[in-house]
C-alpha positions as CSV (number, residue, x, y, z in Angstrom):
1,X,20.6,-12.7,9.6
2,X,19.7,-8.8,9.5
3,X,16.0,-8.9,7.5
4,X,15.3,-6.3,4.9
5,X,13.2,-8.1,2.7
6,X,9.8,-6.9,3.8
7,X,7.5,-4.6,6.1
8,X,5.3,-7.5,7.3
9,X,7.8,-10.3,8.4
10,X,7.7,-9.4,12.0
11,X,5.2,-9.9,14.2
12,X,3.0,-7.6,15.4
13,X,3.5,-3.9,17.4
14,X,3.6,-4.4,21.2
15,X,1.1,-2.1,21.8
16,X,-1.0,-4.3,18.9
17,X,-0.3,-7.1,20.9
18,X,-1.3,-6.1,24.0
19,X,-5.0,-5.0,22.8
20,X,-5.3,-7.9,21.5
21,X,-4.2,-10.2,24.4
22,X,-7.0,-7.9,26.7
23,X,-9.5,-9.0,24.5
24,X,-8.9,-12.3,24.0
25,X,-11.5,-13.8,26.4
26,X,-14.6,-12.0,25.1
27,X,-17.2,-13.2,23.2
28,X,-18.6,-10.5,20.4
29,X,-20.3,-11.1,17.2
30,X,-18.7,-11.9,14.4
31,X,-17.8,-10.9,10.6
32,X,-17.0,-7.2,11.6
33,X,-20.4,-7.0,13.5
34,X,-19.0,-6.1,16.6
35,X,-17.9,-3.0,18.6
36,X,-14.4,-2.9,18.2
37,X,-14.8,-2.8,15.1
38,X,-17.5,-0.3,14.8
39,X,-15.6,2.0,17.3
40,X,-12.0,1.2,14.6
41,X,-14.7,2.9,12.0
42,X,-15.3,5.6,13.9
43,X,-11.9,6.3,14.8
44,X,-11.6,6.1,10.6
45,X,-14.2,8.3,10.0
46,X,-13.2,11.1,12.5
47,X,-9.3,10.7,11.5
48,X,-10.4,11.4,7.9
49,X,-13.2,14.2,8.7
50,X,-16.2,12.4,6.2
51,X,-19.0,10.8,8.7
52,X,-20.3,9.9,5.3
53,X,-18.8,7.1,4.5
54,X,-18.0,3.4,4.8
55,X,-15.2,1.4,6.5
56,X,-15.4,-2.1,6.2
57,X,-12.5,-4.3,8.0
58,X,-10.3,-6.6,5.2
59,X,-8.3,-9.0,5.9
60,X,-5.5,-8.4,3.6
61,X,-4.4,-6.2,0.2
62,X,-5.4,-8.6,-2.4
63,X,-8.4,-9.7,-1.0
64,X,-9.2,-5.6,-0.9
65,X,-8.4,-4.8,-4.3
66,X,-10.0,-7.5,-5.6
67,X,-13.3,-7.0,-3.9
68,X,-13.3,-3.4,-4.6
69,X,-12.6,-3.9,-8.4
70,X,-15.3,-6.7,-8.6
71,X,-18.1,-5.0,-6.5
72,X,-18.0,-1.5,-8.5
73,X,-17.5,-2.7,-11.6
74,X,-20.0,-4.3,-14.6
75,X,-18.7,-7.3,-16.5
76,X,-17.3,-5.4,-19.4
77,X,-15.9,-2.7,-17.7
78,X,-12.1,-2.6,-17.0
79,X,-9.5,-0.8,-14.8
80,X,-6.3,1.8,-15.8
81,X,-3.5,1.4,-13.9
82,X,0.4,1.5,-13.7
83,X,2.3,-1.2,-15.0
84,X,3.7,-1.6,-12.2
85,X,0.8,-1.5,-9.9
86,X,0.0,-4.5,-7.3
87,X,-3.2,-4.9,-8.7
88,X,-1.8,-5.3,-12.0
89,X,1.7,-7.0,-11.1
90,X,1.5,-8.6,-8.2
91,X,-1.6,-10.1,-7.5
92,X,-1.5,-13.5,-9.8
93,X,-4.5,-12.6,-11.7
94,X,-6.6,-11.9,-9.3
95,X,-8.3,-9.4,-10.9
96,X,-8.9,-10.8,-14.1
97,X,-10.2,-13.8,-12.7
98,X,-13.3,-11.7,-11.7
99,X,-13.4,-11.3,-15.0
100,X,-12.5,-7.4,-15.0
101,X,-8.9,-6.8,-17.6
102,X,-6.5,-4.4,-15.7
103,X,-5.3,-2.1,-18.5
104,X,-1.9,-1.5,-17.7
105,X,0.0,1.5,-18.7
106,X,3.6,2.5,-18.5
107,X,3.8,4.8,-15.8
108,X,6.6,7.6,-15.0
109,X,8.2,6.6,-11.9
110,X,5.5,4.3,-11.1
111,X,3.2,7.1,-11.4
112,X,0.0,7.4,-13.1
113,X,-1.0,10.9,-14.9
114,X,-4.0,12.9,-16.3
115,X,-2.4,12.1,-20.0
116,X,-1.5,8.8,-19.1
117,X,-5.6,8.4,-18.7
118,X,-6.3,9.9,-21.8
119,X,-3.9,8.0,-24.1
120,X,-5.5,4.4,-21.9
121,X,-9.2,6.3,-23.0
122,X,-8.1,6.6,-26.3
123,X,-6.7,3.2,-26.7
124,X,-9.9,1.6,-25.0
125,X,-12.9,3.6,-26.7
126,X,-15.4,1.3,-28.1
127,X,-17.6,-1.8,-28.1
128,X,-14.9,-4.2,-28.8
129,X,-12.8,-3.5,-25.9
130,X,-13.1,-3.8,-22.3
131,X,-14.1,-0.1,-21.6
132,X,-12.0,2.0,-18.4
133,X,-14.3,2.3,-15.3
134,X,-11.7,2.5,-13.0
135,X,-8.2,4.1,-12.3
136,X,-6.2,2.5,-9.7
137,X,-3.3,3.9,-8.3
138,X,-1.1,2.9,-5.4
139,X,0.1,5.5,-2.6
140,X,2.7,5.3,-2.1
141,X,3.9,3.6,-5.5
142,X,4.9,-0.4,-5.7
143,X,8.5,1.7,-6.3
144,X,8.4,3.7,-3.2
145,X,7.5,7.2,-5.3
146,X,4.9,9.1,-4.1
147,X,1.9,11.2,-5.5
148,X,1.8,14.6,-4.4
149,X,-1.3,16.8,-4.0
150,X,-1.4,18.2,-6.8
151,X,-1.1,15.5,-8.7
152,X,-3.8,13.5,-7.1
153,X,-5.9,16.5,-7.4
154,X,-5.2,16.4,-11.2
155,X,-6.1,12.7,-11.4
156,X,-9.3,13.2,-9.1
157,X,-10.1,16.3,-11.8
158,X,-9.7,13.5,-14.7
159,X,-11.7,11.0,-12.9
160,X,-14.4,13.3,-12.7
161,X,-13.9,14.6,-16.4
162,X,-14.7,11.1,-18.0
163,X,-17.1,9.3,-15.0
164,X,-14.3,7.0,-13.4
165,X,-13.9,5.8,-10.3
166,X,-10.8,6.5,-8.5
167,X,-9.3,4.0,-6.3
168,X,-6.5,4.3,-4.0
169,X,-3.7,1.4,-2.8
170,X,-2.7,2.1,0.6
171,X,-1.3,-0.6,1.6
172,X,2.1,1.6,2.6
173,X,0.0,4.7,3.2
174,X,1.7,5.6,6.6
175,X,4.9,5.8,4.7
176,X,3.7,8.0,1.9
177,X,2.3,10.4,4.7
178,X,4.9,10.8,7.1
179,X,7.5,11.1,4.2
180,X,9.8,14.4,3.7
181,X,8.8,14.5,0.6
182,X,4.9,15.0,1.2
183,X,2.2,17.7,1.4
184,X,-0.7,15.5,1.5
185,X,-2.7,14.9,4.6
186,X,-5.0,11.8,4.7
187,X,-8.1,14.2,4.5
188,X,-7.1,15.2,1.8
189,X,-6.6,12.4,0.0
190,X,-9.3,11.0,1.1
191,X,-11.5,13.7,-0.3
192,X,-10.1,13.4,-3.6
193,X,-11.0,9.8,-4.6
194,X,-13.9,7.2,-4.4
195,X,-11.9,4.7,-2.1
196,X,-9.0,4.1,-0.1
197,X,-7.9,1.5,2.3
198,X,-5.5,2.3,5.1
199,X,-2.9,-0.4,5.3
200,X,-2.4,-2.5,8.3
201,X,-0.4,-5.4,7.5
202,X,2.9,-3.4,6.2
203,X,2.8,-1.4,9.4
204,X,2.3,-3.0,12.8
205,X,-0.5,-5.1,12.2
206,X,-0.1,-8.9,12.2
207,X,-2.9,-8.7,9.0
208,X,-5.4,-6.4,8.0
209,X,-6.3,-3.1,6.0
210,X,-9.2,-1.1,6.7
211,X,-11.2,-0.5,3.4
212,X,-13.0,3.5,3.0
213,X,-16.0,3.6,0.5
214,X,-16.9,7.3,0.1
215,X,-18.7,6.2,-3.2
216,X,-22.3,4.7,-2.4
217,X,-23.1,3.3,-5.9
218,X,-19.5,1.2,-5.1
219,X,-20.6,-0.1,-1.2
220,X,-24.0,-1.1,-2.8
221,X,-24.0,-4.9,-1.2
222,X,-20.6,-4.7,-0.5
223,X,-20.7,-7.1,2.5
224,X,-22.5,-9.7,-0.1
225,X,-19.2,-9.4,-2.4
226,X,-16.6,-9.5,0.5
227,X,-18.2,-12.9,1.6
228,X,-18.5,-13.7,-1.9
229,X,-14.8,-13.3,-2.3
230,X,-13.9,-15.3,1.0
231,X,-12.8,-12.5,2.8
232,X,-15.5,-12.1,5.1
233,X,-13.6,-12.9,8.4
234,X,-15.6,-15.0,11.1
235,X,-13.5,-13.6,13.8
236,X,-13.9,-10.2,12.8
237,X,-12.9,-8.3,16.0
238,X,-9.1,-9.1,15.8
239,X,-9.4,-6.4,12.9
240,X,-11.1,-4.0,15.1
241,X,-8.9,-4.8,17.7
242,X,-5.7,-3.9,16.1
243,X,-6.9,-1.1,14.2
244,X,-8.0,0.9,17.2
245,X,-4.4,0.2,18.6
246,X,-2.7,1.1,15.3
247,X,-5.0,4.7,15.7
248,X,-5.7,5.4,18.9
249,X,-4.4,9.2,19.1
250,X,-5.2,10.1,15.8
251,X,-2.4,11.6,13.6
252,X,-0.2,10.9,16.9
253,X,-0.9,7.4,16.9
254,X,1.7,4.7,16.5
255,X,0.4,4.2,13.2
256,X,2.2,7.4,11.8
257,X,4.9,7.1,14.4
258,X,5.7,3.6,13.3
259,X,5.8,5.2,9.3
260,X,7.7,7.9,9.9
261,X,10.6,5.4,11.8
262,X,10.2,3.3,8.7
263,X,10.9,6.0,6.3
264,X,13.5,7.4,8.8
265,X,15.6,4.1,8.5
266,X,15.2,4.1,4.6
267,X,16.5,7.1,4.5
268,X,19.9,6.7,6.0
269,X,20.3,4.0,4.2
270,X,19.8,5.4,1.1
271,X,21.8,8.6,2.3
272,X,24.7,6.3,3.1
273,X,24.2,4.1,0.0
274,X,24.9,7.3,-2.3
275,X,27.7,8.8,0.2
276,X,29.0,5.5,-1.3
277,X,28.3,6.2,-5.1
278,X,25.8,3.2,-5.5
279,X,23.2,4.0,-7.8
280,X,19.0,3.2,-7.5
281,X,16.4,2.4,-9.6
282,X,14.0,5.2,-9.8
283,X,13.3,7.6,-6.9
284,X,11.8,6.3,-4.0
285,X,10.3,8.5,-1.1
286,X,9.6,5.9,0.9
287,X,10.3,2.9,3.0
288,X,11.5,1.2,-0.3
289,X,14.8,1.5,-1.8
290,X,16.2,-0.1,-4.9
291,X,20.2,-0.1,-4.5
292,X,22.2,-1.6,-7.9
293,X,25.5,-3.2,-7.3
294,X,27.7,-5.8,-8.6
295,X,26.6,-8.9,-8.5
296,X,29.5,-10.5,-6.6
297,X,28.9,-7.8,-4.1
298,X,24.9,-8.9,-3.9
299,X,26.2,-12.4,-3.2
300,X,28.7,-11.4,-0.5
301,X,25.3,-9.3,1.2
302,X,23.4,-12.3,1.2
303,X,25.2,-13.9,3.4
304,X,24.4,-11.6,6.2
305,X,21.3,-9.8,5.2
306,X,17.9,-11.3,3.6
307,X,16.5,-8.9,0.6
308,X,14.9,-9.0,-2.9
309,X,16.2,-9.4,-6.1
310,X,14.3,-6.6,-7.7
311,X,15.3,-7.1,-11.2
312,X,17.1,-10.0,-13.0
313,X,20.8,-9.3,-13.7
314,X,22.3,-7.0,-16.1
315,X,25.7,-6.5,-17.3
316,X,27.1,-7.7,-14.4
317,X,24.9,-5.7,-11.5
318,X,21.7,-6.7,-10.1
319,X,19.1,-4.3,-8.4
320,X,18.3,-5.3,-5.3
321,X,14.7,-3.9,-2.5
322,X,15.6,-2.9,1.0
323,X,12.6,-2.4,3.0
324,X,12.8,-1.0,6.3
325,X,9.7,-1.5,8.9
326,X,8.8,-0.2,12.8
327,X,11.0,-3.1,13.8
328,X,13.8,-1.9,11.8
329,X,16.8,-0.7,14.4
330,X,19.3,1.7,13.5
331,X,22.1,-0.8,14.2
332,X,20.6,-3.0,11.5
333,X,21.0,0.1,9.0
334,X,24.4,0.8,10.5
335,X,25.3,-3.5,10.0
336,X,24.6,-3.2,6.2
337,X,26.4,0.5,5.4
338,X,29.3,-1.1,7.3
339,X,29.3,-4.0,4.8
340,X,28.5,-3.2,2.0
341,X,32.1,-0.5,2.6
342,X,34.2,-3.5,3.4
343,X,32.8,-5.3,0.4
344,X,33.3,-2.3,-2.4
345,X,36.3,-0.8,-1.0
């Protein structure tokens, strides 16, 4: 069985590995108190060029958002964000269980805009509705698309415009940055919103994201909330630990040459998937592609390859998610092109 059903079912990077198996033995002080993890911060911190800031070691992407959203936020206040987006789609209720509604909005492409905003501000105005605080976006998108930097910049202007925070997804963010398609580099990103984590877990990490606060009003008692929210790991360092691995080298790190092999193997598949005429669901950029075929011919894939049934079927076809990861080897890319010809021909 060839896996293309997520970024996170391997293990971890060898390199990942190995850090961690050197530190193994030692004893340090826990709940992110420790020097690996203060050095993983300062790694952060010079990688993005703000000293300024905060980095704080999560354990995963729900637990993240969440804690973000609950910790910035006052009881009535609410957060804008894609229809599609994790924090709105994905995540169980989680959000709303801190008692915060996500406000979702019907995005283009996945995509947030500046009048997207407005027509959420206009719709959410008063008293009698939870008012916008927040806009959360993912980058890259739950659909693979990407913001570029202009339109963050028009986003962050908008943000600024009304008083709302700005919140950034990146649990994928290695594949939005080392796409073709972008002109975006993480200090720049990082300039133009509140927060930001830097995803671990989709790229090389066994677990773990690595949280950026830029906003001190939002990392007021932000270690009381991430305990509050069980997601104040005991044994802190493994975070550390990996992330210094993931980074060491900077923008030559594994971290972006892991990405970049990710988005690499995406996009031969998807080249070879259109040689073939098959149509996609939306645009992807990324590590993500959304391939629509006959259903028979989704059945006949199954056997040999493990996906997700992105959408339910329709007339026949269903859409299918390819993900492609570090792990991902070219022969695995070459194994499904090769089928899916001797299936359709």
């Amino acid at each position: 069985m060839i896996f293309f059903r997520s970024d996170y079912s391997q293990g971890a990077h060898p390199k990942v590995m190995d850090a961690l198996m050197k530190t193994n033995l030692e004893h340090s002080d826990g709940y992110g108190m420790d020097a690996h993890c203060e050095h993983a911060a300062q790694m952060i911190k010079d990688l993005i060029g703000i000293q300024d800031c905060d980095v704080h070691m999560m354990v995963g992407g729900t637990p993240c958002n969440v804690t973000v959203i609950a910790a910035s936020l006052k009881p009535y206040e609410s957060v804008i964000a894609a229809r599609t987006g994790h924090a709105y789609f994905h995540e169980t209720g989680a959000v709303e269980a801190t008692g915060h509604r996500v406000v979702a909005m019907e995005g283009i492409n996945g995509k947030l805009t500046p009048e997207i905003i407005d027509q959420a501000l206009t719709e959410y105005q008063d008293e009698h509705t939870p008012k916008p605080r927040m806009v959360y976006i993912s980058q890259p998108t739950e659909i693979g698309s990407i913001y570029s930097k202009e339109e963050m910049a028009a986003i962050s202007t908008k943000c600024k415009e009304h008083d709302l925070l700005l919140y950034v997804d990146g649990a994928r963010l290695g594949s939005a940055l080392t796409c073709k398609a972008n002109n975006m580099s993480i200090r720049e990103l990082a300039s133009y919103c509140d927060a930001f984590y830097i995803g671990g877990t989709k790229n090389g990490a066994l677990f773990g994201e690595a949280l950026v606060i830029k906003n001190k009003q939002m990392n007021e008692n932000f270690r009381f909330m991430i305990k509050r929210q069980c997601g104040l790991l005991a044994k802190g360092r493994l975070l550390g630990v990996q992330f210094e691995a993931l980074l060491d080298g900077g923008m030559d790190s594994i971290y972006f040459s892991m990405a970049a092999h990710a988005n690499r193997m995406a996009d031969k598949l998807k080249e070879g998937l259109a040689a073939m005429n098959v149509r996609f669901c939306g645009d992807s950029q990324t590590n993500q592609i959304f391939p629509i075929f006959r259903t028979d011919v989704v059945r006949e894939l199954e056997k040999d390859f493990f996906f997700y049934e992105w959408e339910p079927e329709k007339d026949g076809k269903t859409a299918i998610r390819l993900v492609t990861s570090w792990g991902t080897d070219e022969s695995d890319v070459d194994a499904f092109l090769n089928r899916v010809r001797e299936i359709i021909k």
